[in-house]
C-alpha positions, 0 to 999 in steps of 0.5 A: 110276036107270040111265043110259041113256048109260052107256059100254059095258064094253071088252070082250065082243060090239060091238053091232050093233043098237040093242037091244043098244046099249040093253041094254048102256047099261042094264048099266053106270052111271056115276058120280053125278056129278050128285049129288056137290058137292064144294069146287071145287079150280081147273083140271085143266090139261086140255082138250078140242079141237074134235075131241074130243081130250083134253090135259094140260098142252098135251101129247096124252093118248095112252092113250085108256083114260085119257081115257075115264075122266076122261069118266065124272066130267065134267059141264057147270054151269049156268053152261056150264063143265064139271067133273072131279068127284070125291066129294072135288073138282071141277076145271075143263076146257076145252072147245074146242066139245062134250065128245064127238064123234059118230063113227059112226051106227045107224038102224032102222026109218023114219018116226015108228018111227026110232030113232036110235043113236050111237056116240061117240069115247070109245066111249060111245053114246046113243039120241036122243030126248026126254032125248037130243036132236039140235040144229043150231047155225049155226057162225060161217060159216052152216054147221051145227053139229049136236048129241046131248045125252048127259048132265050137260049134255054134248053130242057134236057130231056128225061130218061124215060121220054128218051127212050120213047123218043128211041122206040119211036125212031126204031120202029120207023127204022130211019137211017140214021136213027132219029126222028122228023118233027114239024118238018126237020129231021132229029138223029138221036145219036150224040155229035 
C-alpha cells in the first residue's frame, strides 16, 4: 500500500501544485512501522517541543537531515505515547503537543472542489481529507488549536499563520458553520 504522506525525496523540483504534492507522496514509502512490534527497549532521551523542535539529552538536534529521519520510524500507540520503532526496537519519545507542525498552505479549487495541501517542518506534506482530517481543539485559554492527522496516529499541529489562511479561506466562501471542504469532506474551523 503507498503511503499517501510519504516525505518528498530531498532532492529534485519542489512542488508547486497539489498534483504534484500527490504524485511525489506516491513516489516514496516510508518505513512500515505500523506493522513492526519489536520488544520495547525504554526512552530515547529524546523530545519534541511545542514548536516541533526535536532534542536529545536536552540539547537541540541541529542537523535537521537527523531529525527527519528518526520522523520516518515514529508512530503514536493506542494509549497516546509515541514511539521510535525499529524492526528490532521500539523507544519512547516525548511529545510536547503534536509530532509535526503545519508550516505552509496550498489550496486549489473552491467549495465542495477544495483540496487542501500542507507542507510540514520536516518537509513531509498531506493532502487533507477523509484519512487525513483537520481537527480544532480548544488550548486551555479558549483558543483554538487546530490539527491534520498525518499518519500512525501522529498529527501536526497547524501553525498560526496557515490557520488564519485556512480562516480567510472559509470567510470569503461564507460556509455556514464556518469551515472548509477538502478532497470531499467538510472541516469546521470552530473548536468541538
Amino acid at each position: 500500500m503507498t503511503d499517501r504522506n510519504a516525505q518528498l525525496p530531498p532532492s529534485g523540483p519542489i512542488p508547486r501544485s497539489l498534483a504534484d504534492i500527490e504524485a511525489a507522496l506516491n513516489a516514496r514509502k516510508l518505513p512500515p512501522v505500523d506493522r513492526w512490534d519489536p520488544p520495547h527497549r525504554g526512552h530515547s532521551g529524546m523530545r519534541i517541543d511545542v514548536d516541533g523542535i526535536w532534542y536529545h539529552d536536552g540539547g537541540r538536534i541541529e542537523r535537521d537531515a537527523l531529525w527527519k529521519l528518526f520522523a520516518t520510524v515514529l508512530r503514536r500507540e493506542p494509549d497516546g505515547r509515541h514511539v521510535l520503532v525499529t524492526p528490532v526496537e521500539k523507544l519512547d519519545i516525548d511529545v510536547d503537543d503534536a509530532a509535526f507542525v503545519a508550516v505552509e498552505l496550498t489550496s486549489e479549487g473552491e467549495g465542495e472542489g477544495r483540496r487542501l495541501g500542507f507542507r510540514l517542518n520536516s518537509d513531509d506534506h498531506v493532502i487533507a481529507g477523509p484519512e487525513h482530517p483537520l481537527r480544532i481543539a480548544a488550548a486551555p485559554d479558549g483558543s483554538p488549536r487546530p490539527y491534520v492527522l498525518i499518519r500512525h496516529g501522529l498529527e501536526a499541529l497547524i501553525g498560526r499563520a496557515v490557520f488564519y489562511e485556512l480562516a480567510e479561506l472559509a470567510i470569503e466562501e461564507g460556509a455556514e458553520p464556518l469551515g472548509l471542504w477538502s478532497d470531499g469532506a467538510f472541516f469546521p474551523l470552530d473548536s468541538a
